[in-house]
C-alpha positions as CSV (number, residue, x, y, z in Angstrom):
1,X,36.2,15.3,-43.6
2,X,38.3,17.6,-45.1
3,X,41.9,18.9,-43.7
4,X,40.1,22.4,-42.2
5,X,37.3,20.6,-40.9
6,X,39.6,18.2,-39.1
7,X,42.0,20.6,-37.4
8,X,38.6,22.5,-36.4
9,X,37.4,19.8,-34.5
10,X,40.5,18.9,-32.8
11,X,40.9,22.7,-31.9
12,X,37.6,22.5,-30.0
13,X,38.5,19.1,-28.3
14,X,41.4,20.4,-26.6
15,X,39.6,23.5,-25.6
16,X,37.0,21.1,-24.3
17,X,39.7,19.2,-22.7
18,X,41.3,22.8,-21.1
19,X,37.8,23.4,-19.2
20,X,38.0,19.9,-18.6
21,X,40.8,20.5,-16.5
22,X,40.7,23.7,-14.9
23,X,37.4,22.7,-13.8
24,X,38.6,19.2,-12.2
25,X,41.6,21.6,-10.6
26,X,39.2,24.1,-9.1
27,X,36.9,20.5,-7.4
28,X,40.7,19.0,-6.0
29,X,41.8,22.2,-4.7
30,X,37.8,22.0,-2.4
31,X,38.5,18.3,-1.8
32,X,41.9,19.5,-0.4
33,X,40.5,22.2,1.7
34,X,37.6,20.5,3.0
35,X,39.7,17.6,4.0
36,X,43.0,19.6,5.4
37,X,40.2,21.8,7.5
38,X,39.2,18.1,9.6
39,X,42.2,19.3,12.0
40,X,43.7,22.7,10.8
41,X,44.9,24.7,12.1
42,X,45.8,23.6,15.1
43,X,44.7,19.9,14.3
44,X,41.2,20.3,16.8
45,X,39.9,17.5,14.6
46,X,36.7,19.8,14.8
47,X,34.1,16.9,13.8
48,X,35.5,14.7,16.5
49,X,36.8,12.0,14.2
50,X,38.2,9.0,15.6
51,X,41.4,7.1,14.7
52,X,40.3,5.0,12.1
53,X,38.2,8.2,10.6
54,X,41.3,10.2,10.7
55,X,43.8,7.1,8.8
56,X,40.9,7.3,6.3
57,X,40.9,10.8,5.8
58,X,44.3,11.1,4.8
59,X,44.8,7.6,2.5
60,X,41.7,9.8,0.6
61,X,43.9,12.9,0.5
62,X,46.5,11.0,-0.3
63,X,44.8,9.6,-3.3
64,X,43.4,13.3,-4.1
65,X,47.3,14.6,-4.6
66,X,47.8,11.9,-6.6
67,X,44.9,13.2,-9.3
68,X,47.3,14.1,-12.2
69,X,45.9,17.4,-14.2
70,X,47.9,18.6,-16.9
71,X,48.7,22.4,-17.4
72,X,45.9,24.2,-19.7
């Protein structure tokens, strides 16, 4: 593989990887809303979770903030 041919196929990795990640940002930013709306906005806790439900819901959000995506 040739120098051209290289750079060309790195070039479309990272543009792979740039959709990659905008797409992955668009899926937490749902995650996020879907599991914020559980007891926004005035914390109704609308589908009547119980306690254990609700410690679960947020160690998952937690672990949804914690998705690092870099900048594209």
């Amino acid at each position: 593989m040739n120098k051209d041919a290289l750079i060309a196929k790195q070039q479309l990795e990272i543009e792979d990887y740039k959709e990659t990640a905008n797409s992955n940002r668009i899926i937490r930013g749902d995650l996020r809303e879907h599991f914020i709306g559980i007891g926004q906005p005035l914390n109704d806790n609308r589908l009547k979770f119980n306690k254990e439900q609700m410690l679960w819901t947020a160690q998952a959000m937690e672990l949804i903030n914690n998705i690092y995506i870099p900048k594209a």
